[in-house]
N, C-alpha and C positions, 0 to 999 in steps of 0.2 A: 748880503753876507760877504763878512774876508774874505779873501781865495787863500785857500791855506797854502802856504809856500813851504812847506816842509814836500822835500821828495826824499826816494828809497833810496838807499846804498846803491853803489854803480854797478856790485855784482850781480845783479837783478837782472841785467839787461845782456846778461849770457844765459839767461835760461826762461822759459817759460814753466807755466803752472803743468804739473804731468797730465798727458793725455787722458789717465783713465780718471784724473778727477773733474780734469774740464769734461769730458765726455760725459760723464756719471751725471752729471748735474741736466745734460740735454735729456737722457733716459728717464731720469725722475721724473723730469715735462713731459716725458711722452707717455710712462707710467700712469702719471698724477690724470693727462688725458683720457685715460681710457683703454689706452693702445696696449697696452700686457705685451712688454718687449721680452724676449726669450734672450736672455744675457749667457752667449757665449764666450766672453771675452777676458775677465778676470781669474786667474788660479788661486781662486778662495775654497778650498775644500767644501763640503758642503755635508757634509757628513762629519758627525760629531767626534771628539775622542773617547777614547774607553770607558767605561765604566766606572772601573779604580779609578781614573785618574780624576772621573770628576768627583766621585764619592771623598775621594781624599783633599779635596779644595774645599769642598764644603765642610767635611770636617775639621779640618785645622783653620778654616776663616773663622769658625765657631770659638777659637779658644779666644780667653782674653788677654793671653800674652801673644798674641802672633803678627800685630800691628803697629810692631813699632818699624825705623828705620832696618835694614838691612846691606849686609858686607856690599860694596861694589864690586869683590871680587865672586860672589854669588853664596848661596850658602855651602860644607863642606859635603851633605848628601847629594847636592846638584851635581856639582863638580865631578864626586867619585861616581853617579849614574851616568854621565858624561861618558868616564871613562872606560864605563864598561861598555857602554856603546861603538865609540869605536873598538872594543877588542871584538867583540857580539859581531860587528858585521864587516868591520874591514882586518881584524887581527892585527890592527896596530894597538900598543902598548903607550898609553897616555899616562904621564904626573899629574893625578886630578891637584896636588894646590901649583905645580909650575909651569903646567905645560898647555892648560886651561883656561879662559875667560868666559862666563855666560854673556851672552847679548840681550838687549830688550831688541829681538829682532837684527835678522842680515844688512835689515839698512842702517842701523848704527853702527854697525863693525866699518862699513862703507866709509862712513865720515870717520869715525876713529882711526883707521889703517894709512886712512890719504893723511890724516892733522899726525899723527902720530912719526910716519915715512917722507913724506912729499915735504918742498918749502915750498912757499911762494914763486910761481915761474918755473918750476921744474916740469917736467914731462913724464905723462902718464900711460900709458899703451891700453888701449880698449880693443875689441874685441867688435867687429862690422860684421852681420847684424850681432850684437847683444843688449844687454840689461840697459835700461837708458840710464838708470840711477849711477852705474859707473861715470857715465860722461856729465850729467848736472854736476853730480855732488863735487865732482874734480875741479869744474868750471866756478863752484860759487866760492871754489877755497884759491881759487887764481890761480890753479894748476894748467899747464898746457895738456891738452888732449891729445894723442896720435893714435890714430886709427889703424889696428891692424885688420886685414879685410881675408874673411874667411869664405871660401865657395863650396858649394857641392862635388865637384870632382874632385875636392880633397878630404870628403866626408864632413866639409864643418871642421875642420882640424887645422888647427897653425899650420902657414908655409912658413916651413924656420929658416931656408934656405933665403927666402924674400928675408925676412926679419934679422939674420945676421950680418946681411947686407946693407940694413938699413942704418940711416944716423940716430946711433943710441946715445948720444951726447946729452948730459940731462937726465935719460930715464933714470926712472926709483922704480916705481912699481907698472908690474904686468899683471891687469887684472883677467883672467879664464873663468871658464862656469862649464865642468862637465859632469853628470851629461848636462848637453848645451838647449841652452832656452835665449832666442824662442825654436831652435832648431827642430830638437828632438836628437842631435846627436851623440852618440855612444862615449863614454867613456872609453881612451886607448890606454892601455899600458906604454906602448911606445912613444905617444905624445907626451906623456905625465912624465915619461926618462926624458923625453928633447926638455922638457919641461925646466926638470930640474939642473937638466946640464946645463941649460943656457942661462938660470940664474945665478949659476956658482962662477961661467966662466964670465960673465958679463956683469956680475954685484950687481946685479937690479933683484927686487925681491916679488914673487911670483904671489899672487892670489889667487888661489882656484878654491870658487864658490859651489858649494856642494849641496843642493837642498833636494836633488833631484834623484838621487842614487838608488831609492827602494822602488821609484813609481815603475812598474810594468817593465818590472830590472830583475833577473833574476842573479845578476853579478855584483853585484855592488862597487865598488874603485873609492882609493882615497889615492889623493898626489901622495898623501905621508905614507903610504907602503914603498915609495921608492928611497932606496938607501940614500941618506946626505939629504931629503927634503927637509927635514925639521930644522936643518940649519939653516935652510936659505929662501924655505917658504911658508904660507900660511893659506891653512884651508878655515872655509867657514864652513857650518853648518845650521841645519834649521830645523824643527820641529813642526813648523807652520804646512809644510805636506808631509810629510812622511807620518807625522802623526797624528794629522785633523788638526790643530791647534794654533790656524793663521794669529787668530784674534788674539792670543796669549800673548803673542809679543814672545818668545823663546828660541833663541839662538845659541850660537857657542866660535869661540875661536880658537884653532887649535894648532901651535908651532913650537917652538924653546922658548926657555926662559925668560931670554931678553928681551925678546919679541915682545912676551905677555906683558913685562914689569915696562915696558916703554907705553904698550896699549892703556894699562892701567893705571899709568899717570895720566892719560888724556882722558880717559872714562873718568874717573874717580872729580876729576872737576867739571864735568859737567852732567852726571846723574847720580843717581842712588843705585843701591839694589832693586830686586823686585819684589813685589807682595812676597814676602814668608810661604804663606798658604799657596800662594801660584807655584816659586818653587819646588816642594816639597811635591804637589802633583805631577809638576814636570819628569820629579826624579820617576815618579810613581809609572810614568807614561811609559820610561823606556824599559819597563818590565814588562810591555807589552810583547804575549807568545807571538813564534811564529804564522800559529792559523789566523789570528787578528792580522797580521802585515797582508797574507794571503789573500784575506779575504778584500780589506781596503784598497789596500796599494797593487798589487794586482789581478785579482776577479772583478772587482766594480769596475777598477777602470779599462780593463778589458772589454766587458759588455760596451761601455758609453762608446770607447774608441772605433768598436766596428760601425756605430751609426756614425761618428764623427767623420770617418772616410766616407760614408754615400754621401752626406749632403759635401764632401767636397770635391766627388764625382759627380755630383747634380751640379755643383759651378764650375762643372768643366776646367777643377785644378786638377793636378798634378802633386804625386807626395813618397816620400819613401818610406815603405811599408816597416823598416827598419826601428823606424826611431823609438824612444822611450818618452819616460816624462809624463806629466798630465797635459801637454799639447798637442792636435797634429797642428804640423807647419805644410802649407802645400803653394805649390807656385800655379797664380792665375793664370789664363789662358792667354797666349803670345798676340790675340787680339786685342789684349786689353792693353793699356802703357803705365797704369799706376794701380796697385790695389785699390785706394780708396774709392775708385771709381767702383769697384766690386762692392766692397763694404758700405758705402749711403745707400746703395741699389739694395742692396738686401735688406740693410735699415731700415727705407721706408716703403719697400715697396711689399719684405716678407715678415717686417716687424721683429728683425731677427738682429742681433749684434755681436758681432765677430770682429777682429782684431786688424786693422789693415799693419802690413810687416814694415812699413818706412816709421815706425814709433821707434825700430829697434835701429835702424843707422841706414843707409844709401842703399846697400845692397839687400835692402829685406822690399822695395817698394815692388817687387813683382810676386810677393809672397803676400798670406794671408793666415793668420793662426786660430785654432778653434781651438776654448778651453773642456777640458771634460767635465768640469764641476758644476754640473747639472744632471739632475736624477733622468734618466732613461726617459719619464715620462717627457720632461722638457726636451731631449733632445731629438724623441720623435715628433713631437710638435714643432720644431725647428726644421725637421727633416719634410715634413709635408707643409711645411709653409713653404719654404723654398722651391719645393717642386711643383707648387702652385702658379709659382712666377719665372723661375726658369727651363 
């Protein structure tokens, strides 16, 4: 046979395939085995959305006008549901057609904000440990990465004092995510002002990713409650937890105008809208009462969260009782010198799969994350599997 001489694009060789998909793929072999691996690891909700909201996808996928192409900029009930969302839980006041973008999901706003903001070779400010997708997706568009490095005794919260000291030459955008994952940390008012101040006085433009706000939150935070944000940053949001509906693909972008009409020249060439009928459910979801949020976003994940601390009191971590989110984050035991050495141990020896924290950048490798999106029963089966072997 030829040897085929075609090779990939160069940017390839700054990134690998994500963890949880090359991972995913070893679980299935061990699944497909026999082994019935109890999957800690993923924040795939697991519990379904409302009622209405599915009743009303199946209703309107039934019409026979509902399948054609759809606005890029999303449809106008989406939009204005949007909007009443953030008034509903943060009391900010949104322009559903200018101040608005729907996303097919947080990770395309990711690629759009950097193609839309960033050139080639400019510098991008991440966030150690955070979201890996900040640091790939930066890297495959030939973005410089700089790492700002986040600790516990500063709660998980930017040192600004380090970062205005730092060379901002270059930077566009400073990407946040609170509350913080994989931390579990809080959302600050006082962070979200440093927040804004430092992109007004430094023209870099701030992204704080926001999908986490209702989990086992009884406060909620938008960066856009601080006066002057809308001019100078952009928050995402996502429906993928707060509202059961990972697999929708449902997101939104929310800043001024110009922001949106520069985003939406990037979007509009390279997707469409989304299903009509998924829309219109979407709108339908964020009519979702109060005792529905109560019940999902925090009573279930209350109950899973108290087993999720024994079994990571059975691994001998360490964790603060504080955090939110559907993770705990908890740091291994100072005999240990890298998570994953904790996480294959428990892999194969309790049949259990948890999250080693170096996925998320340098400073997560003595940390280890448990997802909650597993029903009680799995997590007590996780919880005496583990104490079987440790």
């Amino acid at each position: 046979m030829q040897e085929n001489k075609i090779r990939p694009a160069a940017r390839l060789d700054c990134v690998q395939e994500y963890y949880f998909s090359r991972k995913g793929k070893e679980i299935a072999a061990m699944n497909a085995a026999g082994l019935d691996i109890v999957s800690l690891a993923i924040g795939s909700p697991d519990n379904p959305p409302s009622e209405a909201t599915v009743e009303t996808l199946c209703r309107e996928a039934r019409r026979p006008d509902a399948h054609g192409y759809q606005p890029t900029a999303g449809i106008p009930e989406l939009r204005r549901a949007m909007a009443r969302f953030y008034r509903r839980f943060y009391g900010v006041e949104l322009d559903p057609e200018r101040e608005i973008l729907p996303l097919i999901g947080s990770k395309e706003g990711i690629l759009h904000t950097t193609l839309a903001l960033v050139n080639p070779g400019e510098k991008v400010l991440v966030p150690d440990p955070g979201y890996p997708t900040y640091t790939s997706l930066s890297r495959l568009l030939g973005c410089e990465v700089v790492h700002y490095g986040l600790c516990p005794e500063r709660r998980w919260q930017p040192d600004f004092e380090d970062l205005e000291n730092s060379d901002l030459d270059g930077v566009r955008l400073l990407w946040t995510n609170y509350p913080h994952m994989p931390t579990g940390a809080r959302a600050e008012r006082q962070t979200y002002e440093r927040l804004v101040r430092f992109a007004a006085d430094r023209g870099i433009t701030v992204v704080n990713d926001n999908p986490y706000s209702l989990i086992l939150n009884d406060t909620p935070l938008s960066l856009l409650q601080v006066d002057g944000a809308r001019e100078h940053c952009i928050e995402f949001n996502s429906m993928s937890k707060s509202h059961n509906m990972p697999g929708w693909r449902v997101g939104m972008i929310a800043t001024n105008a110009t922001f949106i009409s520069w985003l939406l020249k990037v979007k509009s060439n390279i997707d469409s809208g989304t299903f009509r009928a998924l829309q219109l459910a979407a709108a339908e979801a964020f009519n979702n009462n109060d005792d529905w949020h109560a019940a999902f976003n925090r009573e279930t994940y209350a109950r899973r969260r108290a087993c999720a601390e024994e079994i990571m009191r059975t691994l001998g971590c360490t964790f603060d009782e504080g955090q939110v989110g559907m993770f705990l984050w908890g740091r291994i035991p100072e005999s240990l010198t890298d998570a994953e050495v904790l996480t294959e141990r428990v892999l194969r020896e309790a049949r259990v799969f948890i999250t080693p924290g170096f996925i998320f950048g340098e400073r997560g490798r003595k940390y280890v994350r448990i997802s909650l999106c597993a029903d009680e029963s799995r997590l007590d089966e996780a919880l005496a599997r583990i104490r079987a072997v440790f």
